[in-house]
N, CA, C and O atoms as a MOPAC input file, in Angstrom:
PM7 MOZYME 1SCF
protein

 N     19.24900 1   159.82700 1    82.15700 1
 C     18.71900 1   159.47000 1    83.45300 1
 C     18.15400 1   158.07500 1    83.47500 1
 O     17.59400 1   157.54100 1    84.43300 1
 N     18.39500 1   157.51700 1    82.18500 1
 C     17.82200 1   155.88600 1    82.22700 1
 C     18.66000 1   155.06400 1    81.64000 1
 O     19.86000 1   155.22200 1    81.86000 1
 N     18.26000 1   154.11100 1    80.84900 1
 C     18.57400 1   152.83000 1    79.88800 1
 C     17.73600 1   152.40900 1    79.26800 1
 O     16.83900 1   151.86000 1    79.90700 1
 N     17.64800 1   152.44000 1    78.21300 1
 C     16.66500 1   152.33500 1    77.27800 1
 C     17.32800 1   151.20300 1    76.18000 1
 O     18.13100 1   151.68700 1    75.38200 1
 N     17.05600 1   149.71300 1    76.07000 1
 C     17.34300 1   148.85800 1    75.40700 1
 C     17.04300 1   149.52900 1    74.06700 1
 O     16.06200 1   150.26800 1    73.98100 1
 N     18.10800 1   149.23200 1    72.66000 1
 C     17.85100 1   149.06500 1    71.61900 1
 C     16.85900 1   148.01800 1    70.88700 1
 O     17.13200 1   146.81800 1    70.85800 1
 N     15.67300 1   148.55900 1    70.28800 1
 C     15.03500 1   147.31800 1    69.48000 1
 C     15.10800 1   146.99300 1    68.27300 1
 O     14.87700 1   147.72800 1    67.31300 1
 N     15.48000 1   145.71400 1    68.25100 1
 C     15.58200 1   145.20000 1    67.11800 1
 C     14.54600 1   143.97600 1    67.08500 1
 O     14.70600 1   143.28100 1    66.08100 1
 N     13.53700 1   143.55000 1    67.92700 1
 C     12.37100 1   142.97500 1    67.22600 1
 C     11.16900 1   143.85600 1    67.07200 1
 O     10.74100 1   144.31000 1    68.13300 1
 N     10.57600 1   144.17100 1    66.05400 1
 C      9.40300 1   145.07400 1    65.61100 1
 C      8.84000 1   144.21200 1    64.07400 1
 O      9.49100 1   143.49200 1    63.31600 1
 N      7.32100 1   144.65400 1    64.01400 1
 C      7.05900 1   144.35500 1    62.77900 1
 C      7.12500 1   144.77200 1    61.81300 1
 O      7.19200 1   144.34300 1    60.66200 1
 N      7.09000 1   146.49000 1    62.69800 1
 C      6.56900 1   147.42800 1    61.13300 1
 C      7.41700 1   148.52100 1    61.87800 1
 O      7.81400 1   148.36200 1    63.03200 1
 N      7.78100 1   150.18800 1    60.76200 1
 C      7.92300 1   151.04000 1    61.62100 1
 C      7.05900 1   151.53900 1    62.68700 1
 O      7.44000 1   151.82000 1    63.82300 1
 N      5.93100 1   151.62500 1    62.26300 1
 C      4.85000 1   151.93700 1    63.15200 1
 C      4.73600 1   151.07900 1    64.82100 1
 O      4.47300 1   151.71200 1    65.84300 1
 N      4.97800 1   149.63100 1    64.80700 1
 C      5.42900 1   148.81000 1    65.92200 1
 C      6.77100 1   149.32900 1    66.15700 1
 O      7.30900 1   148.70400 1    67.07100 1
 N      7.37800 1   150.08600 1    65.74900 1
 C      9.10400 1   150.13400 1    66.41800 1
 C      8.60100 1   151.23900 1    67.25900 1
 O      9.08000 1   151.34400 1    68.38900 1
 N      7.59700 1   152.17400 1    66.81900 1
 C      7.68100 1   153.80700 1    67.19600 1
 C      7.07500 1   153.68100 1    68.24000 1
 O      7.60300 1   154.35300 1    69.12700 1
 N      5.55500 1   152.72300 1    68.80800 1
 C      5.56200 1   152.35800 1    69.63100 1
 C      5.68600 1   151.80900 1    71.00100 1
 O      5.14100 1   151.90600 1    72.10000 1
 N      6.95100 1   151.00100 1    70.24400 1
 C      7.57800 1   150.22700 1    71.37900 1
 C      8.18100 1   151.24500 1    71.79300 1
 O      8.23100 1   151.41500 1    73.01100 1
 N      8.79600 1   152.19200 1    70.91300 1
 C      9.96100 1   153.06000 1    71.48800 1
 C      9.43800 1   154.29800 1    72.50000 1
 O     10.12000 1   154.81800 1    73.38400 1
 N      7.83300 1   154.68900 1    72.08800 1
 C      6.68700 1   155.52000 1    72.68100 1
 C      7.04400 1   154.67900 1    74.28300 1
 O      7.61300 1   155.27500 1    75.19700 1
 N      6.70600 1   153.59700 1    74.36000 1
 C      6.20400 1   152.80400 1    75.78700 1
 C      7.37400 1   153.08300 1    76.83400 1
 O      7.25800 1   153.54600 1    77.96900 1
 N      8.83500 1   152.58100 1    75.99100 1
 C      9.92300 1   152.78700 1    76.98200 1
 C     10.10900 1   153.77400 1    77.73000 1
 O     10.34100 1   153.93200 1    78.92800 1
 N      9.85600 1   154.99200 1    76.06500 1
 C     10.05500 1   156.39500 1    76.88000 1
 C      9.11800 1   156.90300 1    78.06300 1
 O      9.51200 1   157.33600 1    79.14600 1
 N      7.86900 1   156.76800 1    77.66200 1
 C      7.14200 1   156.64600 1    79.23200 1
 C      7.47700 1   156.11700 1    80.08100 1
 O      7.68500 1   156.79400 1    81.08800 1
 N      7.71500 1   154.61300 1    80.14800 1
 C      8.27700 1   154.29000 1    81.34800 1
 C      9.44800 1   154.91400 1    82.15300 1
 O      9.50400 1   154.83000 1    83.38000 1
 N     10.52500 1   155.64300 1    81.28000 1
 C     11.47900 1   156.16700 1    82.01300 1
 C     11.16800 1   157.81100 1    82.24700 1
 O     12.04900 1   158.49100 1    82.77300 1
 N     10.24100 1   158.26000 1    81.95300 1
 C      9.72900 1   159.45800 1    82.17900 1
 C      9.04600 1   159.41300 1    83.77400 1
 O      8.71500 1   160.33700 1    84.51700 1
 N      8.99400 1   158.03000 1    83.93600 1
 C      7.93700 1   157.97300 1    84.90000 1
 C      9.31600 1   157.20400 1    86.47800 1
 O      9.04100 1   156.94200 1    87.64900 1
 N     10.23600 1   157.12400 1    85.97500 1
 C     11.25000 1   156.26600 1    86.72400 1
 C     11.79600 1   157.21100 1    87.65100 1
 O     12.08900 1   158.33600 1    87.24600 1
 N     12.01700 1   156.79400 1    89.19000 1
 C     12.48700 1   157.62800 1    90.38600 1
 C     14.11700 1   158.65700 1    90.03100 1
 O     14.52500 1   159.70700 1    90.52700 1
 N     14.70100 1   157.72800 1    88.94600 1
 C     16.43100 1   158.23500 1    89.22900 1
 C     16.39000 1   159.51800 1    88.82100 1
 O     17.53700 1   159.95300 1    88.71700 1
 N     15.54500 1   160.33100 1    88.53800 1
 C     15.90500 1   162.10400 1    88.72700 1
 C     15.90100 1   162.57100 1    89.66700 1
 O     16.53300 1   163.61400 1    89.83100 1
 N     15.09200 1   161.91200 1    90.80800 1
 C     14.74300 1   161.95000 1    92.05900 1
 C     15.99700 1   161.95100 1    92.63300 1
 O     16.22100 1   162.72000 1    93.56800 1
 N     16.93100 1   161.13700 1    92.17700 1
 C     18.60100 1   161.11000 1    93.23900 1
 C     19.38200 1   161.62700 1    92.37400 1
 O     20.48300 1   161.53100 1    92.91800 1
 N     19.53000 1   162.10700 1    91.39400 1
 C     20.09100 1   162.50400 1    90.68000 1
 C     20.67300 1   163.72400 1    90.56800 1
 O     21.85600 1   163.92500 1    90.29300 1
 N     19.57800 1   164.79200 1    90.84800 1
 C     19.75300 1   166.06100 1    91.11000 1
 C     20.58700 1   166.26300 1    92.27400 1
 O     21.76100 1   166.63600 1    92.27200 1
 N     19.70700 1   165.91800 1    93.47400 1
 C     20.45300 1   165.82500 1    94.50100 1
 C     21.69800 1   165.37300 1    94.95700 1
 O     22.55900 1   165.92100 1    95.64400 1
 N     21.63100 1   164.39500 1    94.50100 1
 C     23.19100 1   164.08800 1    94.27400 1
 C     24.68000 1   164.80800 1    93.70600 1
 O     25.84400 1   164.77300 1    94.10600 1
 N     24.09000 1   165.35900 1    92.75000 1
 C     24.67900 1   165.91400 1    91.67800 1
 C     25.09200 1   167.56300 1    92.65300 1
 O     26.24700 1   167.86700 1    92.95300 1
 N     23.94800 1   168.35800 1    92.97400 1
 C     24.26800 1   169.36200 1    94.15500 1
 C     25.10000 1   168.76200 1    95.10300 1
 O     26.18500 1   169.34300 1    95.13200 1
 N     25.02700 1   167.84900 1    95.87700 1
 C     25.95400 1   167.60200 1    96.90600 1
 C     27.30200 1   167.48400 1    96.03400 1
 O     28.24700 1   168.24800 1    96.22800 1
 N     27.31700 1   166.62800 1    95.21300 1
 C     28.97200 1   166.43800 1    94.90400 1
 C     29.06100 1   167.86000 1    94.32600 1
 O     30.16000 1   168.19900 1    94.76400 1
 N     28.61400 1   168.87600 1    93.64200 1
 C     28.96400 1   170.32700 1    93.02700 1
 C     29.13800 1   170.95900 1    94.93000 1
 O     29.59700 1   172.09900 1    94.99800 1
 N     28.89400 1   170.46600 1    95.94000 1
 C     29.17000 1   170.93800 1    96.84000 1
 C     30.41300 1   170.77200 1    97.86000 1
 O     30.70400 1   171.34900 1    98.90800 1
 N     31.02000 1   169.74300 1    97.11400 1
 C     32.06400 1   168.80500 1    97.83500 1
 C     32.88700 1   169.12500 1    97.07300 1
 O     33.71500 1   169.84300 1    97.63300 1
 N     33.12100 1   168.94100 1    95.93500 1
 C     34.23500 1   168.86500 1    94.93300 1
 C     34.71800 1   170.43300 1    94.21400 1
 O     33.89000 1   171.00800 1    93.50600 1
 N     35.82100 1   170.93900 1    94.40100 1
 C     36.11900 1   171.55000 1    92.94000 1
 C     35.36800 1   172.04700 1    92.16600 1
 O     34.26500 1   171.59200 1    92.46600 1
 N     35.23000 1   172.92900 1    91.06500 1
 C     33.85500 1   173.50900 1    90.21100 1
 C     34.49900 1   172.26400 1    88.84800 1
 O     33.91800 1   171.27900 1    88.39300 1
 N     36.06800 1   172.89800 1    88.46000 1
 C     36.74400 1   172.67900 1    87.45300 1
 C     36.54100 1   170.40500 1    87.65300 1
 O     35.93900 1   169.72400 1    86.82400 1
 N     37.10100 1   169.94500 1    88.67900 1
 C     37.17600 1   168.32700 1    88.54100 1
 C     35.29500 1   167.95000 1    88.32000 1
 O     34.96500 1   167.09000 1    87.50300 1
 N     34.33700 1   168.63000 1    89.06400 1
 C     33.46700 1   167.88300 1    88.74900 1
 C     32.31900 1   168.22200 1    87.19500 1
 O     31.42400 1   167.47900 1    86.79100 1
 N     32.73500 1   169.51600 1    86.62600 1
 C     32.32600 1   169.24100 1    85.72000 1
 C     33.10100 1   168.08300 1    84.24000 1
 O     32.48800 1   167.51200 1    83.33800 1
 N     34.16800 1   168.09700 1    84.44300 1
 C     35.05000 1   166.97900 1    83.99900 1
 C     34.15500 1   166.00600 1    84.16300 1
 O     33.30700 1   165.84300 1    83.28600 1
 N     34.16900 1   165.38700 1    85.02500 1
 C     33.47900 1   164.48900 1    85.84700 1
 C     31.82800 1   164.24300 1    85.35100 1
 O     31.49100 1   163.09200 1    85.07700 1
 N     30.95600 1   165.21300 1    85.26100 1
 C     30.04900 1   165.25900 1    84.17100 1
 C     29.63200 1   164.82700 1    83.19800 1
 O     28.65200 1   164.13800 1    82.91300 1
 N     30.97200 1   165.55700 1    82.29700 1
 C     30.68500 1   165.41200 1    81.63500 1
 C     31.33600 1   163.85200 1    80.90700 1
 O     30.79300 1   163.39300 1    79.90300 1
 N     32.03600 1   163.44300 1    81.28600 1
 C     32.62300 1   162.07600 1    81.45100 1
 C     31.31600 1   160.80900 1    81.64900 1
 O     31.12100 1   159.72700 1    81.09500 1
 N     30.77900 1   161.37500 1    82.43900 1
 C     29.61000 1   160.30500 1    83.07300 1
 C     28.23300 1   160.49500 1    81.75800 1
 O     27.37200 1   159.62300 1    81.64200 1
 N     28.24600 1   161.52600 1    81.03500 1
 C     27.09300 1   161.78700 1    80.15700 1
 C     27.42000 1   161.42800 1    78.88700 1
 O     26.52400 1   161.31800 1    78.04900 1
 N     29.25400 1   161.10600 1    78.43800 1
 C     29.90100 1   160.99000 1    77.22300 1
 C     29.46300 1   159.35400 1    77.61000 1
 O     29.29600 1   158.76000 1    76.54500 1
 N     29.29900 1   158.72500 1    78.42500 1
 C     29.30000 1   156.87600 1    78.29700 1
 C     28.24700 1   156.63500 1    77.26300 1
 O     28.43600 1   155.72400 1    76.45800 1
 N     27.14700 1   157.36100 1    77.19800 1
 C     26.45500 1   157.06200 1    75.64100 1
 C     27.12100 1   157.32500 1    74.20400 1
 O     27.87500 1   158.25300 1    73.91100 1
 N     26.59800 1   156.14200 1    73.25900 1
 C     27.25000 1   156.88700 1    72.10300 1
 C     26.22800 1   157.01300 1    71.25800 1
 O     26.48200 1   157.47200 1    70.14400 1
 N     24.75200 1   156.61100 1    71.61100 1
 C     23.67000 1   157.29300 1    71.04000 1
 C     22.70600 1   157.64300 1    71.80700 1
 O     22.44900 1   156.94000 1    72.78400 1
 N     21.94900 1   158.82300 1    71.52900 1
 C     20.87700 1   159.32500 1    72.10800 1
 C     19.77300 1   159.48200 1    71.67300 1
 O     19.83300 1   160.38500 1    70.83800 1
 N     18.33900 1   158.94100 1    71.81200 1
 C     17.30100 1   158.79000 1    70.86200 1
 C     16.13700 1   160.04000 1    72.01500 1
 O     15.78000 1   159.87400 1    73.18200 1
 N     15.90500 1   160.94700 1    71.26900 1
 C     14.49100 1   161.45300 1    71.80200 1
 C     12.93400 1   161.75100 1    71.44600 1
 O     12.48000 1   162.35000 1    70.47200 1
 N     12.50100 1   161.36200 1    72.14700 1
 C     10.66900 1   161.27300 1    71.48500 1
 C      9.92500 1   162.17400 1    72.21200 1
 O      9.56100 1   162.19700 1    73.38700 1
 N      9.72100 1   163.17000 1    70.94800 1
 C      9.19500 1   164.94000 1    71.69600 1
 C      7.38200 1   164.61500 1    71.17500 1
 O      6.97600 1   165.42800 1    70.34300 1
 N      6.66800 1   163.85300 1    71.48200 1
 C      5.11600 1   164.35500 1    71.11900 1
 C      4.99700 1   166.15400 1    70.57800 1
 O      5.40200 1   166.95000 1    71.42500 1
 N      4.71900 1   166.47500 1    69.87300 1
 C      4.41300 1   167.71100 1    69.35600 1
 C      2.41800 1   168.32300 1    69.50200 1
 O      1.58300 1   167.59000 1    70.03100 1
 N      2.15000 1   169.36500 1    69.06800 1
 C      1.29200 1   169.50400 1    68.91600 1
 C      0.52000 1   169.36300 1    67.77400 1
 O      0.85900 1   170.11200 1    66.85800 1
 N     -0.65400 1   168.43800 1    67.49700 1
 C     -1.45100 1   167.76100 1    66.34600 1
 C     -2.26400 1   168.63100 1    65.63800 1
 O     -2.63300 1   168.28800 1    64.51400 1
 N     -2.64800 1   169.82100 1    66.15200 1
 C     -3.62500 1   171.16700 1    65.68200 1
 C     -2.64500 1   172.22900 1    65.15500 1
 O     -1.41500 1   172.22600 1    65.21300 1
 N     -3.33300 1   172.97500 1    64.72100 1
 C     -2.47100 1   174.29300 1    63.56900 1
 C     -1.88500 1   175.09100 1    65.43800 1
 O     -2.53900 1   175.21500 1    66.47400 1
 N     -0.73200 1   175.38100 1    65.18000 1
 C      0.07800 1   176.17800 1    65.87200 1
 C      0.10200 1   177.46800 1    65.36500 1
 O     -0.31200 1   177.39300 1    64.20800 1
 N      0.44100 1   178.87800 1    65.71200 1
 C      0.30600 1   180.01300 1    65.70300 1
 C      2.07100 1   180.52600 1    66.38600 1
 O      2.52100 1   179.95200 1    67.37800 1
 N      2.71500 1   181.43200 1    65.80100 1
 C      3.79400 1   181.99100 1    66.76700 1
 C      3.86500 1   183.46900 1    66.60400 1
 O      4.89300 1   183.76500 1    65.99500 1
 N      3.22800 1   184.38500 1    66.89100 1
 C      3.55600 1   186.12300 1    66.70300 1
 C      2.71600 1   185.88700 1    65.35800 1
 O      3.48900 1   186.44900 1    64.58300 1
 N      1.85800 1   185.52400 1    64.70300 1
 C      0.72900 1   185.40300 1    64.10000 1
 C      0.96700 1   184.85000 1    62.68300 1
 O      0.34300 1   185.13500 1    61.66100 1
 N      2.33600 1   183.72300 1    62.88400 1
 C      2.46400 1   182.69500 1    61.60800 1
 C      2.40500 1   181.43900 1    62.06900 1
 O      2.81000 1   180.96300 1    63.12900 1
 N      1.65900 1   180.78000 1    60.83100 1
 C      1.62500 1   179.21200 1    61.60700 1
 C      2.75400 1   178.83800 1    61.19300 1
 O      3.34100 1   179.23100 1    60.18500 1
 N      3.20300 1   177.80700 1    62.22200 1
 C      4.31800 1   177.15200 1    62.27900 1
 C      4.12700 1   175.94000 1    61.64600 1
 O      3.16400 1   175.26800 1    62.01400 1
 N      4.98500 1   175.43900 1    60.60000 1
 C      4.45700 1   173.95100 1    59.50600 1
 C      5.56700 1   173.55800 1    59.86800 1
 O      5.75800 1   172.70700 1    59.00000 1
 N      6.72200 1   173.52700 1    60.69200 1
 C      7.64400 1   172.05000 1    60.80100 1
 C      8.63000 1   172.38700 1    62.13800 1
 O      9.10400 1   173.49500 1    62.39000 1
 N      8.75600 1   171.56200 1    62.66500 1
 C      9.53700 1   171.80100 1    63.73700 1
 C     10.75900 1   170.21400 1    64.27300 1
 O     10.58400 1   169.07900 1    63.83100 1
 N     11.65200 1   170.51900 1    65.05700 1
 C     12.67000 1   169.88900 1    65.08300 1
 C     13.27900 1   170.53600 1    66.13500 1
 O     13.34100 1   171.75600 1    66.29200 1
 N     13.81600 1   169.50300 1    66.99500 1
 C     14.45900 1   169.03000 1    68.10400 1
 C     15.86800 1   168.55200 1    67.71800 1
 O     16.24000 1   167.78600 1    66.82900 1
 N     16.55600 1   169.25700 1    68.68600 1
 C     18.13900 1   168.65700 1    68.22900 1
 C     19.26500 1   169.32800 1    69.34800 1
 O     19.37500 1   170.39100 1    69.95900 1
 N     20.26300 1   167.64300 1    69.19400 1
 C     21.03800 1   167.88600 1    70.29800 1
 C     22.38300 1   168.32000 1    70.75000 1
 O     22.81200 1   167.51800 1    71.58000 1
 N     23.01000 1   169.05900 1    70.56900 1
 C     24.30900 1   169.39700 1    70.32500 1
 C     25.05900 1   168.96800 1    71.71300 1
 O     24.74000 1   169.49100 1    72.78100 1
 N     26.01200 1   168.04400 1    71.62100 1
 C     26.49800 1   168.04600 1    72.56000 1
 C     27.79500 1   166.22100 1    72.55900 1
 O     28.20400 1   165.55900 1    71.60500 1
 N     27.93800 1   166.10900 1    73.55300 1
 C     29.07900 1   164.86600 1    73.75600 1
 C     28.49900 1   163.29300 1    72.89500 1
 O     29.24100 1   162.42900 1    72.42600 1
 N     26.96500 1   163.29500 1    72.89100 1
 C     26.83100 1   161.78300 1    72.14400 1
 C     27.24800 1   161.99700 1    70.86700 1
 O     27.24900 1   163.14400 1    70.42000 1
 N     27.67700 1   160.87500 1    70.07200 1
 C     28.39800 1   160.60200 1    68.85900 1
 C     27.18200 1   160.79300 1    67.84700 1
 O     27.25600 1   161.41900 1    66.79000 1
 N     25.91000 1   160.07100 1    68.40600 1
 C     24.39700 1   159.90000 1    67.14500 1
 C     23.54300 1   160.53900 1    68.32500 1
 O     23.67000 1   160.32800 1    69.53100 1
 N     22.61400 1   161.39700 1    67.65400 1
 C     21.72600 1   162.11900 1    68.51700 1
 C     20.44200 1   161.59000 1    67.31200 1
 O     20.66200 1   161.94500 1    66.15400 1
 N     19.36200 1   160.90800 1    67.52400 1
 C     18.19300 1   161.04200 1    66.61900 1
 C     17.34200 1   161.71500 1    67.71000 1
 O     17.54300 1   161.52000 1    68.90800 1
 N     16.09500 1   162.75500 1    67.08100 1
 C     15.26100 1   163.38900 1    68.01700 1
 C     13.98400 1   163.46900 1    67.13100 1
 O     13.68500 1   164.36000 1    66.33600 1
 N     13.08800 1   161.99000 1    67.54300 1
 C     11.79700 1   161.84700 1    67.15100 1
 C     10.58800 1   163.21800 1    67.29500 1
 O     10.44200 1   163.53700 1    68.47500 1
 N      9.95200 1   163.83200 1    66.56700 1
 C      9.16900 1   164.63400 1    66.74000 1
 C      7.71700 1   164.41800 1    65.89500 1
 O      7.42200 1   164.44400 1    64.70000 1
 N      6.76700 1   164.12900 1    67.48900 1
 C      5.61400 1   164.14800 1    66.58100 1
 C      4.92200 1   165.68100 1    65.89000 1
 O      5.82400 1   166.49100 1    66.10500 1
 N      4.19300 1   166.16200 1    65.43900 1
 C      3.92300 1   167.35800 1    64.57900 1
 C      2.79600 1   167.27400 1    63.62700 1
 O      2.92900 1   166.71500 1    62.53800 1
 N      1.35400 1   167.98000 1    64.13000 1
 C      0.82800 1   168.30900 1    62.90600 1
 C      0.74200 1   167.13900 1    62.45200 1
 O      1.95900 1   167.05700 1    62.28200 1
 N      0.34600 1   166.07900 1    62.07600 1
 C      0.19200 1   164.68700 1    61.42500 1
 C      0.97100 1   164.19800 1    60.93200 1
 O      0.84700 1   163.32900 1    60.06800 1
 N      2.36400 1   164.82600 1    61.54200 1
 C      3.47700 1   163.79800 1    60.71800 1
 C      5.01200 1   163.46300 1    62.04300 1
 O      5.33600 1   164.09700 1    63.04700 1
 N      5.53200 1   162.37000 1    61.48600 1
 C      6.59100 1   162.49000 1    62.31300 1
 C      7.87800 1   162.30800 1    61.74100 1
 O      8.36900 1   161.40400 1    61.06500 1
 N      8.35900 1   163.53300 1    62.23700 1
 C      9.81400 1   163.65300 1    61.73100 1
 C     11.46600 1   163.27700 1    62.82800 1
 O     11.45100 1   163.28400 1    64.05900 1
 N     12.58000 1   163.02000 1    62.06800 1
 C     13.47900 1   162.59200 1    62.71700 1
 C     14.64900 1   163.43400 1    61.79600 1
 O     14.94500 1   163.52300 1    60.60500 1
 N     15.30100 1   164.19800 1    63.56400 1
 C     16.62900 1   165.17100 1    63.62400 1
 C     17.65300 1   164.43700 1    63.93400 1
 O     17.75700 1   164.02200 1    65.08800 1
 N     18.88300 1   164.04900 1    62.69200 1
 C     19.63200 1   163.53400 1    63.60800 1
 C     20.99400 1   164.55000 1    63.11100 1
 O     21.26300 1   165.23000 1    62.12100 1
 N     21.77300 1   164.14800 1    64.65500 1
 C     23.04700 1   164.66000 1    64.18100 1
 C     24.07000 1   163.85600 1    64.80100 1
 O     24.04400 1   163.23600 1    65.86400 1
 N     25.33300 1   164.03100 1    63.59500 1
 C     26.20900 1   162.86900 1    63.67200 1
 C     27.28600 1   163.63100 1    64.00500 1
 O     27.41600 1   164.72200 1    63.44900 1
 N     28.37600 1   163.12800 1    65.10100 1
 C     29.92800 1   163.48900 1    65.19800 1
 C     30.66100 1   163.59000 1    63.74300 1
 O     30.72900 1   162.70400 1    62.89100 1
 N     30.97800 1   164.38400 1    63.71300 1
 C     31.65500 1   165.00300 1    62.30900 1
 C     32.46800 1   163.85700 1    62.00800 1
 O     32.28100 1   163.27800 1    60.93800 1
 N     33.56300 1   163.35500 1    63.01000 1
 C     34.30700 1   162.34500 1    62.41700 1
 C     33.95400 1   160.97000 1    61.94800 1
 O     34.63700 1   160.15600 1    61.32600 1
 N     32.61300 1   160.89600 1    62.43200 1
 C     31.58800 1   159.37600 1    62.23900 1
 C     31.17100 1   159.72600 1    60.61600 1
 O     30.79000 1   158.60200 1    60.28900 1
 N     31.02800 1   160.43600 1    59.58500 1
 C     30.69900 1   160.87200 1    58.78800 1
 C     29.58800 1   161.90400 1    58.70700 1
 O     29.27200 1   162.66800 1    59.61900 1
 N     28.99100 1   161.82800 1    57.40400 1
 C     27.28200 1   162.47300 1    57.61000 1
 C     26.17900 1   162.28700 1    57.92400 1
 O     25.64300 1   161.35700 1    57.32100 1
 N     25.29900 1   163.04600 1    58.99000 1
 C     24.49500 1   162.72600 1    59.08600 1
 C     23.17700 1   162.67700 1    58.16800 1
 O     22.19800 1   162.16700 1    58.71500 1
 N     23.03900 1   163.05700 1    57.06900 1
 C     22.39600 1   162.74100 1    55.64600 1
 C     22.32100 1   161.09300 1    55.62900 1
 O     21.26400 1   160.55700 1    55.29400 1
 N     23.50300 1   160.28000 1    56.01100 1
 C     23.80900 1   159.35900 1    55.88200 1
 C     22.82100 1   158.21800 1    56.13600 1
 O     22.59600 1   157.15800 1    55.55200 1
 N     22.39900 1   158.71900 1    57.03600 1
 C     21.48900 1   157.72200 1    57.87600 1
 C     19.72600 1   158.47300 1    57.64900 1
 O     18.74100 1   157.92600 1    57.15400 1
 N     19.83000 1   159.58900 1    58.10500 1
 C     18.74800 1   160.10000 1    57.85100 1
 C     17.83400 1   159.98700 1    56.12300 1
 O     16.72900 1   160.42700 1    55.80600 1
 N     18.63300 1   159.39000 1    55.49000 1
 C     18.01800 1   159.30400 1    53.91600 1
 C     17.09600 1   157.91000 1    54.42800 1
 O     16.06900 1   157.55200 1    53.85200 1
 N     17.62200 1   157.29300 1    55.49000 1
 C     16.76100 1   155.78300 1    55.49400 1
 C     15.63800 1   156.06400 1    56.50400 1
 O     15.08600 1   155.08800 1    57.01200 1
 N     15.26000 1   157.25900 1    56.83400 1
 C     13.88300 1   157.55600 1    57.81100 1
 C     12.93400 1   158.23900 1    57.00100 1
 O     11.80000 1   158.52600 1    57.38500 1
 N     13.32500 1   158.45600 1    56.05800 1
 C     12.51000 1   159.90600 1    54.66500 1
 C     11.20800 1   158.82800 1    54.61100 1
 O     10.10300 1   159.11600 1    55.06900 1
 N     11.48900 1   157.71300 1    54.05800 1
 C     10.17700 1   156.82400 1    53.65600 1
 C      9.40800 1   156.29700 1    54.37600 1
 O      8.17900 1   156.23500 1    54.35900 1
 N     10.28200 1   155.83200 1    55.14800 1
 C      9.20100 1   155.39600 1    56.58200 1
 C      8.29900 1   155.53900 1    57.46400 1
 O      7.76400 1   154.88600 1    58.36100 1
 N      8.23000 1   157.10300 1    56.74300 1
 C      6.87100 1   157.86800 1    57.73500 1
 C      6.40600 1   158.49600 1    56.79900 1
 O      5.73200 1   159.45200 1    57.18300 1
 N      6.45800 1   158.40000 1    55.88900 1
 C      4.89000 1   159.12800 1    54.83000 1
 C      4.14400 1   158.38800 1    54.48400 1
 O      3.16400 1   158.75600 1    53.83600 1

C-alpha cells in the first residue's frame, strides 16, 4: 500500500532500524488504504471474479522485496499458561525476498524467506545473526 525507499545511508545497524522504524510509520499513517479498498470492491464489482484476481495478483507481484516491522511485546507473554520466548512473522506468498523484522522480549529478530529458485534463504539470514546481539 506504499513505497518505501531502500537505505543505504545509515551509521550503525541500530541507525538503519530506525530509519526503517520512521518510514514504516509514516506509511502506516498514509491515506492510500483509504482508496484502495474501495477501489479494489468496485473493480471486484465490475470485472469477472477469475480476470481480476489475475489482475491482483499481478499488481502485488511488481515487488520483488518485502520488508516488515512487527513491534512485539517487551514483557513476559503467557499463551494457555506457557510463556512464549520467540516469535516470528512470515510471508508466504508472490514477493521473491520477504524479511519480517520482529521486535520481542528485548531482542530483535529477522524472518526471511527466499523464492526457492533465488537460492537459500540461510543465505542471507547468516548476515543478520550478529547484528542484533
Amino acid at each position: 500500500l506504499g513505497i518505501m525507499n531502500f537505505i543505504l545511508d545509515y551509521e550503525s545497524p541500530s541507525d538503519l532500524i530506525w530509519k526503517v522504524k520512521a518510514m514504516t510509520d509514516k506509511l502506516k499513517t498514509s491515506p492510500t488504504s483509504y482508496f484502495v479498498v474501495p477501489l479494489t470492491t468496485l473493480a471486484h464489482k465490475l470485472k469477472p471474479k477469475e480476470p481480476l484476481v489475475d489482475k491482483l495478483l499481478k499488481s502485488y507481484c511488481n515487488n520483488t522485496v518485502m520488508l516488515s516491522n512487527v513491534p512485539g511485546p517487551q514483557e513476559d507473554v503467557h499463551l494457555l499458561g506457557h510463556k512464549l520466548v520467540d516469535m516470528s512473522f512470515l510471508l508466504y506468498g508472490p514477493p521473491s525476498l520477504y524479511m519480517g523484522l520482529l521486535s520481542f522480549g528485548g531482542n530483535v529478530t529477522c524472518g526471511v524467506v527466499l523464492d526457492g529458485s533465488l537460492g537459500e534463504a540461510s543465505g542471507i539470514a547468516k548476515h543478520w545473526g550478529n547484528q542484533f546481539k
